[in-house]
C-alpha positions as CSV (number, residue, x, y, z in Angstrom):
1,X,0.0,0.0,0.0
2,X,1.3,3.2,-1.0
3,X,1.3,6.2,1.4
4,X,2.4,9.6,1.1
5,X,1.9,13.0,2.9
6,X,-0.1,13.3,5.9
7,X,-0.8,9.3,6.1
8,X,2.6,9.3,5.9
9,X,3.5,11.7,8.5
10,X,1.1,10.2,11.2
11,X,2.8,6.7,10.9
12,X,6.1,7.9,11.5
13,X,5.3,10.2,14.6
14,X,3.6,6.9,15.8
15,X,5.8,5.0,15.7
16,X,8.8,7.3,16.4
17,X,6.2,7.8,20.0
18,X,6.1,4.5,20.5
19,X,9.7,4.1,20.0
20,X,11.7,6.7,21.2
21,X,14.8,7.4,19.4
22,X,14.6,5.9,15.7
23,X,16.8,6.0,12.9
24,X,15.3,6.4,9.2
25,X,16.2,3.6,8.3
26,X,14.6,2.0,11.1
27,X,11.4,4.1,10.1
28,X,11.7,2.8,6.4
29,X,12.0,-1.4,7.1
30,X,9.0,-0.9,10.1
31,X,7.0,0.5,7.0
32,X,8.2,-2.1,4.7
33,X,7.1,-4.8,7.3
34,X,3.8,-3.3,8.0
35,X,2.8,-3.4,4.1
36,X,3.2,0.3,3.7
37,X,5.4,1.7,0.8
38,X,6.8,5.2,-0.2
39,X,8.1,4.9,-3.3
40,X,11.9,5.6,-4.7
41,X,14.3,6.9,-2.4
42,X,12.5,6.1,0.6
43,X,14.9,7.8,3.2
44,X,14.5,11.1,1.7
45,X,10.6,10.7,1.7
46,X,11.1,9.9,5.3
47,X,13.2,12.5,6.4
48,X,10.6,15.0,4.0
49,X,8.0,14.2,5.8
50,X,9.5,14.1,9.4
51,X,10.5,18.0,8.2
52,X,6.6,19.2,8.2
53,X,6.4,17.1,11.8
54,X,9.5,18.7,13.1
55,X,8.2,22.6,12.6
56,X,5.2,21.5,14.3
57,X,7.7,19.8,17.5
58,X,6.1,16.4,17.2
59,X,9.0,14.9,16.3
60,X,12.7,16.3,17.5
61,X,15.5,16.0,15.3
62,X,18.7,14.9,17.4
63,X,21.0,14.5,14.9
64,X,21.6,13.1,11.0
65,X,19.0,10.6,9.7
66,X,17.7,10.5,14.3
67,X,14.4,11.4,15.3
68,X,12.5,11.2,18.9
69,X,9.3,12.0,19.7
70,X,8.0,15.3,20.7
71,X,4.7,17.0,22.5
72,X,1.7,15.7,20.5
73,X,-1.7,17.6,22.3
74,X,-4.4,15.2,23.1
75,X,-6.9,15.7,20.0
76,X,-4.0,15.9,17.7
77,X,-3.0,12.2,19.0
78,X,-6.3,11.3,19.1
79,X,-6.6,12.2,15.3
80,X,-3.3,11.0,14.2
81,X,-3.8,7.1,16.0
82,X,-7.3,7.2,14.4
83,X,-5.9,7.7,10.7
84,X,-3.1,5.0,12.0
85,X,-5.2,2.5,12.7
86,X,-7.9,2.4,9.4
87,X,-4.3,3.0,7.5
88,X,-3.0,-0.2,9.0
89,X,-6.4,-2.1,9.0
90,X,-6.4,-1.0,5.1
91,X,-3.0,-2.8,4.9
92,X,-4.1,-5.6,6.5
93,X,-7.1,-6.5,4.5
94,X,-5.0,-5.3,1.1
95,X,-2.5,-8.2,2.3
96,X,-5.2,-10.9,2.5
């Protein structure tokens, strides 16, 4: 399944919340083993997207290609592990 822009963006500040400190790569195989795809160059998309996330300080950038989670307000997290979860029930059901 192939996600880009805000679907995107929400499944990496998940997971980088649920994670702590992640590398991109890290970020690119957990979307390669959840069924998710970016396209070419997946790093850059990655670190693209995390961009957008870091203005808004949901994400932290610590240092080349390292990301940890930021301060996500309630309704925003609320929103963002709604989206998550029909994203990865999608890529369930597009699996089987």
């Amino acid at each position: 399944m192939l996600v880009r822009g805000l679907d995107l963006r929400y499944l990496l500040t998940t997971y980088i919340h649920e994670r702590g400190l992640v590398t991109v790569d890290e970020l690119v195989d957990w979307l390669d083993c959840q069924g998710f795809e970016v396209g070419d160059r997946a790093s850059k998309v990655v670190s693209d997207a995390l961009r957008w996330e870091c203005a808004r300080d949901r994400v932290i950038r610590v240092g080349r290609g390292r990301y940890r989670q930021g301060y996500v307000p309630r309704a925003t997290a609320y929103r963002i592990d709604l989206r998550v979860w029909e994203l990865q029930q999608a890529a369930r059901h597009g699996a089987a």
